[in-house]
N, CA, C and O atoms as CSV, one atom per row, in Angstrom:
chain,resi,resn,atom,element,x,y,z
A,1,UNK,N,N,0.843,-1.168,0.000
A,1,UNK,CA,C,0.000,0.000,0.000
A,1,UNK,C,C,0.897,1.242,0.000
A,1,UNK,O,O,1.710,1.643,0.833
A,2,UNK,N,N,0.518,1.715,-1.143
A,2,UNK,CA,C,1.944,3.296,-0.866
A,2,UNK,C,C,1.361,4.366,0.044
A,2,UNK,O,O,0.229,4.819,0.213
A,3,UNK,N,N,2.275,4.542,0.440
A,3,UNK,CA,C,2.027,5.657,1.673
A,3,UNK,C,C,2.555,5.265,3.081
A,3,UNK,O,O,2.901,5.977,4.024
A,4,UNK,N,N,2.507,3.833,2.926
A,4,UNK,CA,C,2.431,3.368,4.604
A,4,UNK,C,C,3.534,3.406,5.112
A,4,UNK,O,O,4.581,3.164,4.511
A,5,UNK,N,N,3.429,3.724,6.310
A,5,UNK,CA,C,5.087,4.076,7.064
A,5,UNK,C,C,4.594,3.468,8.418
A,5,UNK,O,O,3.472,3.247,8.874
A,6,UNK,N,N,5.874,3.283,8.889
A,6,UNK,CA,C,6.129,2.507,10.564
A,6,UNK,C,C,5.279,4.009,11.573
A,6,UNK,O,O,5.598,5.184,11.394
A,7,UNK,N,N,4.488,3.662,12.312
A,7,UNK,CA,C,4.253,5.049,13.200
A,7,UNK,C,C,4.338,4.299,14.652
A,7,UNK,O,O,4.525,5.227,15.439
A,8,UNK,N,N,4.307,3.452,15.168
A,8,UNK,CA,C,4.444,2.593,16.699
A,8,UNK,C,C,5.059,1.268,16.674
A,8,UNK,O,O,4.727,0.396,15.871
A,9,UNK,N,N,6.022,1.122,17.628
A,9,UNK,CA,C,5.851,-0.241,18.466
A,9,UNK,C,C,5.204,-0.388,19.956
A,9,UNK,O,O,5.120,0.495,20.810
A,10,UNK,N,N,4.820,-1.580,20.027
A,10,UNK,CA,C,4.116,-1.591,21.428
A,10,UNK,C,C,4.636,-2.457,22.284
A,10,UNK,O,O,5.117,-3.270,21.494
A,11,UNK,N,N,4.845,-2.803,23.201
A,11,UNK,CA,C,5.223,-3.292,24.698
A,11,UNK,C,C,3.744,-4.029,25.311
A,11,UNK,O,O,2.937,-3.431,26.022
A,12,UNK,N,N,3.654,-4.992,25.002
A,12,UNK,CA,C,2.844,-5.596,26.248
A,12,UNK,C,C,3.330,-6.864,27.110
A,12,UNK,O,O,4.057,-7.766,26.694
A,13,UNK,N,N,2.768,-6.744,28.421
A,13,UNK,CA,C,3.348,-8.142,29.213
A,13,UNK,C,C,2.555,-8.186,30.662
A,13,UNK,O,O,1.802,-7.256,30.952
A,14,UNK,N,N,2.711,-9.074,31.380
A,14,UNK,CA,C,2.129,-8.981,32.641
A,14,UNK,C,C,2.187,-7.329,33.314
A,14,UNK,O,O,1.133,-6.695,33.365
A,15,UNK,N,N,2.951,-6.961,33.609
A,15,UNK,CA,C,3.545,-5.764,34.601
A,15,UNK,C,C,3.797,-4.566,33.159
A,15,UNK,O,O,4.709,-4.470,32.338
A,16,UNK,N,N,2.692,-3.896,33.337
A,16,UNK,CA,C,2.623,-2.861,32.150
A,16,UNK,C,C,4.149,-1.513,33.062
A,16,UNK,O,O,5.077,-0.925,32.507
A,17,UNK,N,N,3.630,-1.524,34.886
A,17,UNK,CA,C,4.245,-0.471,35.411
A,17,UNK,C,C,5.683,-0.753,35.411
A,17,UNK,O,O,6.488,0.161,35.231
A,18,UNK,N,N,6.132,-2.221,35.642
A,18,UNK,CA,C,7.175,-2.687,35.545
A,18,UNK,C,C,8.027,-2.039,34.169
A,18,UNK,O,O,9.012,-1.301,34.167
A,19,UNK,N,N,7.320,-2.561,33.118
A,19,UNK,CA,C,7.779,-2.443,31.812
A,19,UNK,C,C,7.943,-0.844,31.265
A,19,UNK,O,O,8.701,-0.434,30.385
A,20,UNK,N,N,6.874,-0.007,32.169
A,20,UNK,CA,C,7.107,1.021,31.592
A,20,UNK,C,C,8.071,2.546,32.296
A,20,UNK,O,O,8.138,3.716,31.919
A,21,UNK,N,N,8.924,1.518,33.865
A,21,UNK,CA,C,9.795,1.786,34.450
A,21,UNK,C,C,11.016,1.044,33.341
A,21,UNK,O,O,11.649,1.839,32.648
A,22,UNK,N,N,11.229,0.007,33.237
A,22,UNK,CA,C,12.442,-0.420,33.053
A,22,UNK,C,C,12.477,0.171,31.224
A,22,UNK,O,O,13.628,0.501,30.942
A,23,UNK,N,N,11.842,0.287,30.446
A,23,UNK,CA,C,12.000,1.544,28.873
A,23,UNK,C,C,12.228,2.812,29.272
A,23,UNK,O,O,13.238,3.313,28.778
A,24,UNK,N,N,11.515,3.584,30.119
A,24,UNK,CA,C,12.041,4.796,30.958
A,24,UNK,C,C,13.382,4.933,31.449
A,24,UNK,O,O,14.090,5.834,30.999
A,25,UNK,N,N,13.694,4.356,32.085
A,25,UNK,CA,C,15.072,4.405,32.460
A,25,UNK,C,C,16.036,3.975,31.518
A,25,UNK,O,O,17.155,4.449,31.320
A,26,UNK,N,N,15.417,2.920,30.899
A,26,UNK,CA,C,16.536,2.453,30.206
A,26,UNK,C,C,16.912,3.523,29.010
A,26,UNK,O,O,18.055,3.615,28.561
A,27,UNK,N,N,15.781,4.337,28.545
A,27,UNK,CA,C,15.926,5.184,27.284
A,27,UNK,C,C,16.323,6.728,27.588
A,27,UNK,O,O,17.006,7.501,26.916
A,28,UNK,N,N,15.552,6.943,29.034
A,28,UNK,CA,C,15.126,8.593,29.348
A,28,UNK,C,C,13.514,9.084,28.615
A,28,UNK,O,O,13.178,10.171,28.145
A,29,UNK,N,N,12.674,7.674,28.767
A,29,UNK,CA,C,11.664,8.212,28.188
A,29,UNK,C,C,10.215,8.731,29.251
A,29,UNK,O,O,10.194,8.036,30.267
A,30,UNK,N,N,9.549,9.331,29.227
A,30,UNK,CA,C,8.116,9.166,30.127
A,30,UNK,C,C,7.282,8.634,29.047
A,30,UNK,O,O,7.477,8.487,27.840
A,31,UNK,N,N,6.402,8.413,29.744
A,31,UNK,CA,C,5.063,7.951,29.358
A,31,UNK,C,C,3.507,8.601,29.685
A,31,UNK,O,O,2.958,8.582,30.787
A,32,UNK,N,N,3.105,9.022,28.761
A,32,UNK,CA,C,2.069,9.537,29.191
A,32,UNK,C,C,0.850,8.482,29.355
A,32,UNK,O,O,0.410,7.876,28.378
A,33,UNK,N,N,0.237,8.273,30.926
A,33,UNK,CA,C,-0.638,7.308,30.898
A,33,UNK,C,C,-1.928,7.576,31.763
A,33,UNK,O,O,-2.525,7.042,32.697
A,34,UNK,N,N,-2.057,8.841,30.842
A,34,UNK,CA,C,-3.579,9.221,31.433
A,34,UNK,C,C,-4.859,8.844,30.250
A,34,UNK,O,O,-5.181,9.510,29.266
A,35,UNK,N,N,-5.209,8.047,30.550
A,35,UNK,CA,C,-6.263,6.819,30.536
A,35,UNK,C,C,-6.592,5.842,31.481
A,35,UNK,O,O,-5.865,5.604,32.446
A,36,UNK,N,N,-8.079,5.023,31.170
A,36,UNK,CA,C,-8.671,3.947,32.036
A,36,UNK,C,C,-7.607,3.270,32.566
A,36,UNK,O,O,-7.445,2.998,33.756
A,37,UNK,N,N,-6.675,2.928,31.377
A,37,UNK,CA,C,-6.278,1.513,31.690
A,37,UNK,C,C,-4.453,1.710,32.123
A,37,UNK,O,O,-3.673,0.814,32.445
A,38,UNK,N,N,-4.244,2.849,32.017
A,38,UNK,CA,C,-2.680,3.768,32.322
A,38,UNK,C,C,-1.726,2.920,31.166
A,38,UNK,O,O,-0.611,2.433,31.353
A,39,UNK,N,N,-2.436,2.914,30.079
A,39,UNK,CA,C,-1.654,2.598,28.893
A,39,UNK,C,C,-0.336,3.891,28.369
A,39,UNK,O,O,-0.456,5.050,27.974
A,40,UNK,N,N,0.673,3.153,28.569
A,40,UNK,CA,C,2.027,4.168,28.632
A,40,UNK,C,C,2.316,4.725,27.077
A,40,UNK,O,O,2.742,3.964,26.208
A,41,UNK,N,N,2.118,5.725,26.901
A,41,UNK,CA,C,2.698,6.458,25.072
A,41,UNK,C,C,3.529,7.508,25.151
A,41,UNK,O,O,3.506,8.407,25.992
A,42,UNK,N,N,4.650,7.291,23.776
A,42,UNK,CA,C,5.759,8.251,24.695
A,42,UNK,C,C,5.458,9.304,23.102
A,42,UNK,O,O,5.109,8.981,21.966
A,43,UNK,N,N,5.830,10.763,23.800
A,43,UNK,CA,C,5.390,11.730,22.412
A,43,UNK,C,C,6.573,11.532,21.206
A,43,UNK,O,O,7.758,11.529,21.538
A,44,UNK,N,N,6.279,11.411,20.166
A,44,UNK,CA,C,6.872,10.576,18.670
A,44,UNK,C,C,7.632,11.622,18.616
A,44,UNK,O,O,8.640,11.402,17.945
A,45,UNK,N,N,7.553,12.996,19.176
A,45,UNK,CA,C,8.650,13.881,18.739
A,45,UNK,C,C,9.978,13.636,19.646
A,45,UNK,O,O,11.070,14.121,19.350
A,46,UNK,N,N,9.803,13.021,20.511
A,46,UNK,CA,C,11.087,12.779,21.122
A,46,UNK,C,C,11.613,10.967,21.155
A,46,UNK,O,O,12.650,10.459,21.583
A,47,UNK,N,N,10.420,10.364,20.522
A,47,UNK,CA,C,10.969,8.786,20.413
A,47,UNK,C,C,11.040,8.729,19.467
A,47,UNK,O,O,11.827,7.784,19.418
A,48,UNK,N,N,10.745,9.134,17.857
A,48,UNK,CA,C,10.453,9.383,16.468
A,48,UNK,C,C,9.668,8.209,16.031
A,48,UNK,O,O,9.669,7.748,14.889
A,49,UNK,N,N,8.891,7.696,17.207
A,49,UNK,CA,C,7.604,7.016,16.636
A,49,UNK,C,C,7.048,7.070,17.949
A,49,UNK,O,O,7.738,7.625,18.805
A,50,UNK,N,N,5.590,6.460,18.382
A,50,UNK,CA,C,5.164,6.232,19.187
A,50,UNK,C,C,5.886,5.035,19.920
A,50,UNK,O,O,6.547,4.369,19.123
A,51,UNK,N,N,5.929,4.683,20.927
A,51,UNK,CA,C,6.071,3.924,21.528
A,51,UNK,C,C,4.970,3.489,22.699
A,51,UNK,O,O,4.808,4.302,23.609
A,52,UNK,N,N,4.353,2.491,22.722
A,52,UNK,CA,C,3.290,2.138,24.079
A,52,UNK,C,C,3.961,0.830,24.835
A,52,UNK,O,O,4.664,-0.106,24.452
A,53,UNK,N,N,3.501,1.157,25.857
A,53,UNK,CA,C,3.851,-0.163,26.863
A,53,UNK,C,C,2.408,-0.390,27.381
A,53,UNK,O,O,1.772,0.642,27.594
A,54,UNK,N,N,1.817,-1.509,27.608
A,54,UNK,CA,C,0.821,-1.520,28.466
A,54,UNK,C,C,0.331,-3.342,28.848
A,54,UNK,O,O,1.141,-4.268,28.804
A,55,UNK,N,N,-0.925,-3.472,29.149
A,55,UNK,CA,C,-0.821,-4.904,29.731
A,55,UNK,C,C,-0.956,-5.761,28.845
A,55,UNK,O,O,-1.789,-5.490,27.980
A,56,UNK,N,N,-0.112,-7.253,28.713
A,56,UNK,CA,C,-1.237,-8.359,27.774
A,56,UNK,C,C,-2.824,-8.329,27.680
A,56,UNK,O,O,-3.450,-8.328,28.740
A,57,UNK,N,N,-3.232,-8.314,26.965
A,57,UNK,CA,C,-4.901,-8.751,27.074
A,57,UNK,C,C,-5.303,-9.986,27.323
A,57,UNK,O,O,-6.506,-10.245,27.339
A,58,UNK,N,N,-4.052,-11.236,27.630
A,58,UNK,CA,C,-4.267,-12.232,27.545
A,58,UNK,C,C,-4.262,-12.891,29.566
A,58,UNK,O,O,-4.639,-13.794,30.312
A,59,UNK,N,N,-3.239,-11.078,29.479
A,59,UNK,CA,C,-2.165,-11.908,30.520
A,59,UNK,C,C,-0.983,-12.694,30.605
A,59,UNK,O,O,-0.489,-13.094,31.659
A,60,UNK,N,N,-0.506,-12.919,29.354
A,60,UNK,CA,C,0.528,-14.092,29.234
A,60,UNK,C,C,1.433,-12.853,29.496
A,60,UNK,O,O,1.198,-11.730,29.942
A,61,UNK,N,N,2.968,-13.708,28.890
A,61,UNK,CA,C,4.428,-12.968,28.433
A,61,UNK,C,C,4.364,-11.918,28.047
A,61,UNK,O,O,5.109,-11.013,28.423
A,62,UNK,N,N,3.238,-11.773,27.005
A,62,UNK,CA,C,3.241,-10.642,26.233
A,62,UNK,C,C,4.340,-10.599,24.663
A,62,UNK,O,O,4.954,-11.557,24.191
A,63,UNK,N,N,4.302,-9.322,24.189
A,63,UNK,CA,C,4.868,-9.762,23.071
A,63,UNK,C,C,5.398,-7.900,22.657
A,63,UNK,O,O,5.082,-6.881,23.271
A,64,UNK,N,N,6.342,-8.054,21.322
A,64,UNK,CA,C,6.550,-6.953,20.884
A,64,UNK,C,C,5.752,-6.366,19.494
A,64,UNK,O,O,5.971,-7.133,18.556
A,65,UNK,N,N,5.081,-5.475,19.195
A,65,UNK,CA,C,3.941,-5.270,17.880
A,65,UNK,C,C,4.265,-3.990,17.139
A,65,UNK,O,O,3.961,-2.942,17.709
A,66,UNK,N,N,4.948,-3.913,15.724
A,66,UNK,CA,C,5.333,-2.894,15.475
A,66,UNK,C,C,3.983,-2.299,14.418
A,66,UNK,O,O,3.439,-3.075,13.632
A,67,UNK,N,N,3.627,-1.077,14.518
A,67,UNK,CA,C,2.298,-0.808,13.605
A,67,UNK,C,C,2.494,-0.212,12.396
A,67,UNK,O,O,3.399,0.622,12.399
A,68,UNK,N,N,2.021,-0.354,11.534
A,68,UNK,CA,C,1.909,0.540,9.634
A,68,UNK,C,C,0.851,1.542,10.056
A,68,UNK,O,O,0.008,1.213,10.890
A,69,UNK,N,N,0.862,2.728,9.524
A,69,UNK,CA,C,-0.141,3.399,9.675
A,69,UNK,C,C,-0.323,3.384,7.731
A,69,UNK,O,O,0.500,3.544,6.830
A,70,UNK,N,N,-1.785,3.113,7.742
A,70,UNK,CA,C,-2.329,3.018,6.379
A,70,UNK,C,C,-3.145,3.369,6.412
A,70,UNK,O,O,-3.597,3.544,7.544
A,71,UNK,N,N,-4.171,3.839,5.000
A,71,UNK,CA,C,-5.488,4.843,4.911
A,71,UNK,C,C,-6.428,3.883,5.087
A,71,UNK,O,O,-7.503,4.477,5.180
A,72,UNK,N,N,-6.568,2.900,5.167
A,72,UNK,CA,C,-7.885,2.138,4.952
A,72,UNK,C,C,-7.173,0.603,5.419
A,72,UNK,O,O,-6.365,-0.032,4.741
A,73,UNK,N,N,-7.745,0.196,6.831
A,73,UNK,CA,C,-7.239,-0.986,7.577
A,73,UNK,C,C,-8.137,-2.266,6.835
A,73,UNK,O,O,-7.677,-3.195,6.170
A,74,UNK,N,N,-9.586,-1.983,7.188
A,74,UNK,CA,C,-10.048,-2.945,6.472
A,74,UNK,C,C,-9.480,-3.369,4.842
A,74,UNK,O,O,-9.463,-4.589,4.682
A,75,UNK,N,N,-9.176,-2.837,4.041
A,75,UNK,CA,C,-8.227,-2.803,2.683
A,75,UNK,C,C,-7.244,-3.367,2.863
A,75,UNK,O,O,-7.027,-4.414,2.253
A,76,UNK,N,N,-6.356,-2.856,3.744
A,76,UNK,CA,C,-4.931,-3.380,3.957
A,76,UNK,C,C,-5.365,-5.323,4.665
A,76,UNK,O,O,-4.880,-6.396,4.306
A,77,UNK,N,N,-6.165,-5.095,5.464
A,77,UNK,CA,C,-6.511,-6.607,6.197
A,77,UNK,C,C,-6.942,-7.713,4.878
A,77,UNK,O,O,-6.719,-8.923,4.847
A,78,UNK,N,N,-7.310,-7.258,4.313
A,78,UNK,CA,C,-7.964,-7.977,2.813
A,78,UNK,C,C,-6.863,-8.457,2.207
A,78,UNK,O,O,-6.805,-9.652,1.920
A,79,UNK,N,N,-5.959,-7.701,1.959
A,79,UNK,CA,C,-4.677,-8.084,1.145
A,79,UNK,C,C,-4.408,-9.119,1.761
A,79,UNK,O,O,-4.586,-10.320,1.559
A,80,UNK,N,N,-3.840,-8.358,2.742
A,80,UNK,CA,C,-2.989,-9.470,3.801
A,80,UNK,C,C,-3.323,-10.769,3.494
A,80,UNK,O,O,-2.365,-11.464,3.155
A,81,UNK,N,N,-4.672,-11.431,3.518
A,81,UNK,CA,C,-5.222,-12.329,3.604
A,81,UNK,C,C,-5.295,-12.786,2.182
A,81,UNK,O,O,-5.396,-13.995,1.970
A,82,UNK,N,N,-5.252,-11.867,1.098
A,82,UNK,CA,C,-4.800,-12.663,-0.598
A,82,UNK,C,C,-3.330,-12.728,-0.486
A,82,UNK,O,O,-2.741,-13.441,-1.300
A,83,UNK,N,N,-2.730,-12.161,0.302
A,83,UNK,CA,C,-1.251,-12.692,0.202
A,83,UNK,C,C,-0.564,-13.519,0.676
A,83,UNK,O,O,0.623,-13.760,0.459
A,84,UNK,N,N,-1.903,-14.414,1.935
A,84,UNK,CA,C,-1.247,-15.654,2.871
A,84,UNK,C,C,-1.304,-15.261,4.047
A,84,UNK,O,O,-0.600,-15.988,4.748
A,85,UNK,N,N,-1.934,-14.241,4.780
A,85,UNK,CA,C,-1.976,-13.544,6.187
A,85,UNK,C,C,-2.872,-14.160,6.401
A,85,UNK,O,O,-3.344,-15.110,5.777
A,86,UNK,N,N,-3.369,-13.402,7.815
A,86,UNK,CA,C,-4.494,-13.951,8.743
A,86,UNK,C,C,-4.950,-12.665,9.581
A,86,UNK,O,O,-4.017,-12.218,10.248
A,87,UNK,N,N,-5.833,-12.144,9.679
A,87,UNK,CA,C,-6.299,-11.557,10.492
A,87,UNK,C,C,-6.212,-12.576,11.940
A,87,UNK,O,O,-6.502,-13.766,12.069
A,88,UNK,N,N,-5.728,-11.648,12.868
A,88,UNK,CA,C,-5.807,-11.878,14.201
A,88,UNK,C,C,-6.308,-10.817,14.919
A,88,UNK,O,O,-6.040,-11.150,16.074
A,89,UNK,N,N,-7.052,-9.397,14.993
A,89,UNK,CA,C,-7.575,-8.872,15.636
A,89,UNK,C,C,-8.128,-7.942,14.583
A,89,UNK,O,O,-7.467,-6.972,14.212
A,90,UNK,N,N,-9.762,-8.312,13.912
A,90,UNK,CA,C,-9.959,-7.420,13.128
A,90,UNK,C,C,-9.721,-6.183,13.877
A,90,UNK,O,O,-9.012,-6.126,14.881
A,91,UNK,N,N,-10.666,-4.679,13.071
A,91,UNK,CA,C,-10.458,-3.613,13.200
A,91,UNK,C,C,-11.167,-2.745,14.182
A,91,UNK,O,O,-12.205,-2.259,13.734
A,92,UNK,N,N,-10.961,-2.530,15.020
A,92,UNK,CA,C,-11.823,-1.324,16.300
A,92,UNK,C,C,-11.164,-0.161,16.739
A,92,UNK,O,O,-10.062,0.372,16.615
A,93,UNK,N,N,-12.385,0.064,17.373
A,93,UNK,CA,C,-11.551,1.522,17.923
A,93,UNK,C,C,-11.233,1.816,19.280
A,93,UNK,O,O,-12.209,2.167,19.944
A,94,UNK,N,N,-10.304,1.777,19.788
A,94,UNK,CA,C,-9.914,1.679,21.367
A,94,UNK,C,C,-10.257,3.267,22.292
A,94,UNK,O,O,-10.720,3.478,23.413
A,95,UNK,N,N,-9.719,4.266,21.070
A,95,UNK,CA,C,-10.500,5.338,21.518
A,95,UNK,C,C,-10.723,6.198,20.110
A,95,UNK,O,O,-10.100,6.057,19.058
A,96,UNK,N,N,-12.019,7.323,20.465
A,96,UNK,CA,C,-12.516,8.035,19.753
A,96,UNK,C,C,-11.202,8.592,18.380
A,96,UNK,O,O,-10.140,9.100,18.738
A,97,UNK,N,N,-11.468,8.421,17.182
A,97,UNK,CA,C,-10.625,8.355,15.606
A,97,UNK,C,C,-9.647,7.853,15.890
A,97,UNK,O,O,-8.624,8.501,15.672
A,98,UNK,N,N,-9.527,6.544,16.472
A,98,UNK,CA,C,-8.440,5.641,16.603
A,98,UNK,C,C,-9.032,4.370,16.106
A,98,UNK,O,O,-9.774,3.596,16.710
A,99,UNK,N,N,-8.483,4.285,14.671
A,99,UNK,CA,C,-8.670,2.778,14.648
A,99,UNK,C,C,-7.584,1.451,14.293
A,99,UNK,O,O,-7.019,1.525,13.201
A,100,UNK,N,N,-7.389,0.698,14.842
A,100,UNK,CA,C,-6.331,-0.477,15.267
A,100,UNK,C,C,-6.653,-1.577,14.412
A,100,UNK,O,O,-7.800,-1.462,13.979
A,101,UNK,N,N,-5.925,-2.839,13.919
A,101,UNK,CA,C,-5.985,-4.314,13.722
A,101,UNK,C,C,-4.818,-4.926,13.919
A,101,UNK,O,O,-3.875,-4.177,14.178
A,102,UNK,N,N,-4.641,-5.889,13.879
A,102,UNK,CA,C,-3.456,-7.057,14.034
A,102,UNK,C,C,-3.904,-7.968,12.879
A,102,UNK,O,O,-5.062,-8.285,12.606
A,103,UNK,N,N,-2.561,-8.396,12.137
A,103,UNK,CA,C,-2.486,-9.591,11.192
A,103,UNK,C,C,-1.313,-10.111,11.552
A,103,UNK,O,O,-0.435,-9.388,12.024
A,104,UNK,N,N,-1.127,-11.574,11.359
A,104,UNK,CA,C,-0.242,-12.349,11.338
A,104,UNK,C,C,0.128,-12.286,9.263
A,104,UNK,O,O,-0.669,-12.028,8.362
A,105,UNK,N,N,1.499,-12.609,9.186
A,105,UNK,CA,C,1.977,-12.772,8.115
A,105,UNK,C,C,1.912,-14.686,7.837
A,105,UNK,O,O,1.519,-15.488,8.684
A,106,UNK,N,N,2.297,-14.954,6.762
A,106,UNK,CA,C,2.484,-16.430,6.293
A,106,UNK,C,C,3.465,-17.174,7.204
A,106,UNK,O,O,3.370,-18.385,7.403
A,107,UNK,N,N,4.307,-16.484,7.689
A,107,UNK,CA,C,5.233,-17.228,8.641
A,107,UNK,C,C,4.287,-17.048,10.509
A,107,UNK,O,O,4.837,-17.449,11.535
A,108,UNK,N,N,3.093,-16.489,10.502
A,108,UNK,CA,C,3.281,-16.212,11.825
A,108,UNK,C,C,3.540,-14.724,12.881
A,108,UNK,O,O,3.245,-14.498,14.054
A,109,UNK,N,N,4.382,-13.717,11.577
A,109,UNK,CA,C,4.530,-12.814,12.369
A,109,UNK,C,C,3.331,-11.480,12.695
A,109,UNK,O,O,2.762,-11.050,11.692
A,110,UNK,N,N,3.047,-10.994,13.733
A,110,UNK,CA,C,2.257,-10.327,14.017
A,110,UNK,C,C,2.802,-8.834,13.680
A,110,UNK,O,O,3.961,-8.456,13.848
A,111,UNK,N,N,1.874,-8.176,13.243
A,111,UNK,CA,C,1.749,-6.398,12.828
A,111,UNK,C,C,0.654,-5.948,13.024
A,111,UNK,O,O,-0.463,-6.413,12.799
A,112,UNK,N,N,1.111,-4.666,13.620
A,112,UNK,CA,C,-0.327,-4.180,13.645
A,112,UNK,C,C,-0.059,-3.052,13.345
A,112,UNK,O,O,0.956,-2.356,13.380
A,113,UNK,N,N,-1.913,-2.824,12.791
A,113,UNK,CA,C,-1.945,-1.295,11.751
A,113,UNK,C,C,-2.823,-0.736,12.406
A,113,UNK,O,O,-3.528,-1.237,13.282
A,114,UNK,N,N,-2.822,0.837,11.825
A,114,UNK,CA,C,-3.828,2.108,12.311
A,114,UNK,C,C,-3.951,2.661,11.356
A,114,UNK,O,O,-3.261,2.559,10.341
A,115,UNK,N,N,-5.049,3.473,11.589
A,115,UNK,CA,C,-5.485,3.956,10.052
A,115,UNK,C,C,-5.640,5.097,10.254
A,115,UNK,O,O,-6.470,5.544,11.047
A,116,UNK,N,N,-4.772,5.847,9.486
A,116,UNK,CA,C,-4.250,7.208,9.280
A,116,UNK,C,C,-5.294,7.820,8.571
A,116,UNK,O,O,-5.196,8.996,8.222
């Protein structure tokens, strides 16, 4: 899809506060985590992308998720899936003109997009 560029990676795992002490220190970053759920985002002008830390949804280990920002997620999720992907978290909105998905690639690997 032309246009699309890297705009986040994300951090999730058991201990969101843990995780979002030990990237802080380790980088010099804060986190802004005023929301419900104290989901950690650091401002892209000083990380040159977003960065989030926050909890598994599963609860497990957790994992690392780097995102595409593209114009049209449902579009991009379609491909994916003529090219050998899988949707793993169609498309919603976590908050107001935010919208998110996750696909796995042919091998397995997970990405996730937002739609710019």
């Amino acid at each position: 899809m032309a246009g699309a560029r890297f705009i986040q990676f994300e951090v999730v795992g058991k201990d969101q506060k843990a995780l979002q002490g030990f990237y802080g220190k380790l980088f010099d970053w804060s986190f802004d985590t005023n929301n419900p759920t104290a989901y950690g985002m650091t401002d892209p002008a000083v990380t040159g992308a977003t960065v989030g830390v926050g909890p598994s949804q599963d609860g497990g280990n957790g994992h690392v998720t780097g995102y595409i920002g593209v114009s049209d997620v449902d579009a991009t999720l379609a491909r994916a899936g003529e090219l050998g992907g899988k949707t793993i978290m169609p498309k919603f909105s976590p908050a107001p003109g935010v919208a998110i998905a996750l696909f796995a690639d042919p091998e397995g690997h997970v990405i996730g997009l937002t739609e710019m």
